[in-house]
TISE-694567 format. One record per residue (C-alpha): residue in three letters; x, y, z. Coordinates in Angstrom, 3 decimals. Example, Ala and Ser with C-alpha at 12.3 -4.5 7.8 and 13.67 -1.06 7.14 Angstrom:
REM residues 2
<rec type="ALA" c1="12.300" c2="-4.500" c3="7.800"/>
<rec type="SER" c1="13.670" c2="-1.060" c3="7.140"/>
REM end
This chain:
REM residues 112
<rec type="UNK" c1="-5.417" c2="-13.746" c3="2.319"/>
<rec type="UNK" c1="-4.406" c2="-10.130" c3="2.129"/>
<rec type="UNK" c1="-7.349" c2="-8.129" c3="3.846"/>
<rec type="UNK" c1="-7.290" c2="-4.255" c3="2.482"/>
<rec type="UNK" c1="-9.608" c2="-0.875" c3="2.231"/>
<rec type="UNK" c1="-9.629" c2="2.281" c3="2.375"/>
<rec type="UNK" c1="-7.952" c2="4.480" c3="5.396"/>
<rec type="UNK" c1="-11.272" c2="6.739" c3="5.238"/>
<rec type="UNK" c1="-13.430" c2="3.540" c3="6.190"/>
<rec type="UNK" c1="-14.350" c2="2.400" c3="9.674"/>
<rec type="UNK" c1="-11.783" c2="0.690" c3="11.465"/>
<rec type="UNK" c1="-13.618" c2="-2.429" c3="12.706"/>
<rec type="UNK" c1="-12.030" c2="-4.987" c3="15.288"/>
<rec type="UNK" c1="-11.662" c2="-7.712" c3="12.806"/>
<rec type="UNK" c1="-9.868" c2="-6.291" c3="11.022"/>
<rec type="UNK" c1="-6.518" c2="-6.425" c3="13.153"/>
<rec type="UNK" c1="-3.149" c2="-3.946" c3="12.530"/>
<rec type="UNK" c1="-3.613" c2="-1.115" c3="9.976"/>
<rec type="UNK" c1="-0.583" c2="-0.904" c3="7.998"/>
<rec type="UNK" c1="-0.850" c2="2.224" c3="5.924"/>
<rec type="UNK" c1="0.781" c2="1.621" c3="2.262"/>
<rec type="UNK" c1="0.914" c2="5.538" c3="1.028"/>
<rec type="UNK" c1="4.209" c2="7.801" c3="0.937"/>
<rec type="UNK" c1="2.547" c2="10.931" c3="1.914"/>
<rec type="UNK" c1="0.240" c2="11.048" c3="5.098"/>
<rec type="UNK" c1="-3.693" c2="11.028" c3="4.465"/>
<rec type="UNK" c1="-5.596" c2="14.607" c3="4.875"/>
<rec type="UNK" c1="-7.462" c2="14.298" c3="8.315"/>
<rec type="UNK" c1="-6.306" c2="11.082" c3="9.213"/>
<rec type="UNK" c1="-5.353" c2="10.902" c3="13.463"/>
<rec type="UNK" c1="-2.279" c2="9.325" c3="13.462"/>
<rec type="UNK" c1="-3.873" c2="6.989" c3="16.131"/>
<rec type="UNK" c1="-5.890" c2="5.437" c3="13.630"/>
<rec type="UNK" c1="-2.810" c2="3.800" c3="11.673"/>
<rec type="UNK" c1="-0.961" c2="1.209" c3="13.518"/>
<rec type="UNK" c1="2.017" c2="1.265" c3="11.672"/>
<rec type="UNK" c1="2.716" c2="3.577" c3="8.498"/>
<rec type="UNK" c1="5.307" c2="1.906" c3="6.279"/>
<rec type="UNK" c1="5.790" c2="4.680" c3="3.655"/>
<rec type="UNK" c1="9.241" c2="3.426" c3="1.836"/>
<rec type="UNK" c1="7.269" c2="0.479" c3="0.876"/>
<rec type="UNK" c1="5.089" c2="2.820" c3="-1.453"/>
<rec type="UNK" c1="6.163" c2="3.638" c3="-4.859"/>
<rec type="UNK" c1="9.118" c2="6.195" c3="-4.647"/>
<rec type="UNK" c1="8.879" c2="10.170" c3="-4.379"/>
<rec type="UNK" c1="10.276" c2="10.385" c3="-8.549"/>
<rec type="UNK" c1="7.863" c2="7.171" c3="-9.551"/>
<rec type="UNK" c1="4.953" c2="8.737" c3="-7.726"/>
<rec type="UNK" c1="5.274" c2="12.301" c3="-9.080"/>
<rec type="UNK" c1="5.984" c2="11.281" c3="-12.977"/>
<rec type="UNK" c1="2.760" c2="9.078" c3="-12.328"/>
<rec type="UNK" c1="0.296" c2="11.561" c3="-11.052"/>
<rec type="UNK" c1="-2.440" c2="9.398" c3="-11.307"/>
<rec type="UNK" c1="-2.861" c2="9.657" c3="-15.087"/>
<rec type="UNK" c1="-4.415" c2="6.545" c3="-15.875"/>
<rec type="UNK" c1="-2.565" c2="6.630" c3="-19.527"/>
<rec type="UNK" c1="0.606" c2="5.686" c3="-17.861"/>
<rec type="UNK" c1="-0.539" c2="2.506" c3="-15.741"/>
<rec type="UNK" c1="0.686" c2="-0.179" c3="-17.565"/>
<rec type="UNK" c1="4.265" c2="1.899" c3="-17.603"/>
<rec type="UNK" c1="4.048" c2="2.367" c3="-13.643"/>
<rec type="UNK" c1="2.698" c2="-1.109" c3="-12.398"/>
<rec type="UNK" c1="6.155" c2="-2.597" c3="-13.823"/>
<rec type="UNK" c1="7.859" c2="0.576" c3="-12.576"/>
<rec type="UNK" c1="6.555" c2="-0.113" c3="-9.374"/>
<rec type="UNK" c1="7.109" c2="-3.657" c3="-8.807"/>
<rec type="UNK" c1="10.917" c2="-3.299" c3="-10.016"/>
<rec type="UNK" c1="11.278" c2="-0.888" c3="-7.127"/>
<rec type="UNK" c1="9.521" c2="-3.765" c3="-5.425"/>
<rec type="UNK" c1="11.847" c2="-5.956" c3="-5.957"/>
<rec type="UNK" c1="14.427" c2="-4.800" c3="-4.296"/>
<rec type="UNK" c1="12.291" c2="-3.133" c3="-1.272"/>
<rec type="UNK" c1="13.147" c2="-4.906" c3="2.395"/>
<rec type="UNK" c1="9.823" c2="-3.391" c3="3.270"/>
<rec type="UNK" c1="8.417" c2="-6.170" c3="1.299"/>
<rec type="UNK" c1="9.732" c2="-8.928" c3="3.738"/>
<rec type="UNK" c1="8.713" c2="-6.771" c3="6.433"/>
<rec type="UNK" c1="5.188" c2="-6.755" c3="5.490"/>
<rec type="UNK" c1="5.285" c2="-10.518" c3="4.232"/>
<rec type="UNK" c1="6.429" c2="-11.017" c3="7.785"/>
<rec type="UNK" c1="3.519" c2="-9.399" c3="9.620"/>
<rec type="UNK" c1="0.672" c2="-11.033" c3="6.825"/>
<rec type="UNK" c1="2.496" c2="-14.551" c3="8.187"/>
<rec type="UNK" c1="2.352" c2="-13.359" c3="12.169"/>
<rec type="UNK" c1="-0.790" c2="-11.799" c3="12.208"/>
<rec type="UNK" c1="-4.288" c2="-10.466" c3="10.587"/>
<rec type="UNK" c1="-3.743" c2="-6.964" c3="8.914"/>
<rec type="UNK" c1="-5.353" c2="-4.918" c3="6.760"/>
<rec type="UNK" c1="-3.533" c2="-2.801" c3="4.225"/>
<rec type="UNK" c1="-4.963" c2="0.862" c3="3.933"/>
<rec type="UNK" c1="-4.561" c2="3.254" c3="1.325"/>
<rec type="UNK" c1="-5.676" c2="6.850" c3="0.392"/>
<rec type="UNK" c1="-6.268" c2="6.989" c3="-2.895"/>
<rec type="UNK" c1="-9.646" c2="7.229" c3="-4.682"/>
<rec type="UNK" c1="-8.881" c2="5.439" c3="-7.430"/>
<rec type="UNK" c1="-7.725" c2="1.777" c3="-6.020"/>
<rec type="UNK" c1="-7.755" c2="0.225" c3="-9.220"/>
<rec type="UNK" c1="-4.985" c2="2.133" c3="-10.321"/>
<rec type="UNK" c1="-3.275" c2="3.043" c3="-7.551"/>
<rec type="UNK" c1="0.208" c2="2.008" c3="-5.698"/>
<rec type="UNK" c1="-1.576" c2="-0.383" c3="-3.502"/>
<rec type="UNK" c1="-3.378" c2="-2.281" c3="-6.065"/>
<rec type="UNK" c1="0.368" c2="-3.118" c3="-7.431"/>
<rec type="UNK" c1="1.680" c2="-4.071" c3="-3.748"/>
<rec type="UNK" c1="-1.230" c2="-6.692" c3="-3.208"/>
<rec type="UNK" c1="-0.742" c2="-7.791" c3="-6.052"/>
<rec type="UNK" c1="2.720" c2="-8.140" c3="-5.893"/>
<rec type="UNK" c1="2.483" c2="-9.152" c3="-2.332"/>
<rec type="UNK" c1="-0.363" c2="-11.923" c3="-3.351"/>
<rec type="UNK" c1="1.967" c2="-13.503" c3="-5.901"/>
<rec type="UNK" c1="4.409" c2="-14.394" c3="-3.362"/>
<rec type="UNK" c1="2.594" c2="-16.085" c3="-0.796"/>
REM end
C-alpha cells in the first residue's frame, strides 16, 4: 500500500520516510521536513510547463507522464524503498487529483 498526502500536512510518526515527488521545491517547506526529495522522478521541466495545471490537458499529460515513466530509474528507486520500508509520498500541489503525483501512484500502484 502506497501511503501519500500533502507536504503542508503534519508529519506524524507513522507515517515513516517522506519522499517528496515535486520538481520544484515547496514555498516554506524546511528542508528538514523531507527525508529524501527525488525530483527527476516528477514529470519533466518541458512536460510540466506545457501542462500548467490546465485541467483541459489531463488526459494528454497522464500518458505524457507515464511514458516519461517508463523509462525513469527513479521508478525502481522508489519501488525499492515502498518494498524496504513504510513511506509516504508528498506532494505540493493543490489540486491532487490532477496533479503529477496522482499519475506516479498510480503508475507506481499498477506495478506492485
Amino acid at each position: 500500500m502506497i501511503f501519500y498526502k500533502s507536504v503542508y500536512s503534519e508529519k506524524n510518526l507513522d507515517d515513516g520516510k517522506w519522499i517528496l515527488v515535486e520538481r520544484l521545491w515547496p514555498r516554506g517547506i524546511k528542508k528538514e521536513k523531507i527525508d529524501l526529495w527525488m525530483k527527476e522522478i516528477a514529470p519533466s521541466n518541458e512536460l510540466r510547463k506545457w501542462y500548467s495545471h490546465d485541467v483541459a490537458k489531463w488526459e494528454e499529460f497522464k500518458l505524457k507522464y507515464k511514458e516519461e515513466l517508463k523509462n525513469n530509474p527513479e521508478v525502481k528507486c522508489l519501488l525499492n524503498a515502498i518494498k524496504r520500508e513504510r513511506i509516504t509520498i508528498v506532494y505540493a500541489t493543490k489540486d491532487f487529483d490532477h496533479s503529477g503525483a496522482k499519475v506516479l501512484i498510480d503508475y507506481i500502484e499498477s506495478i506492485l
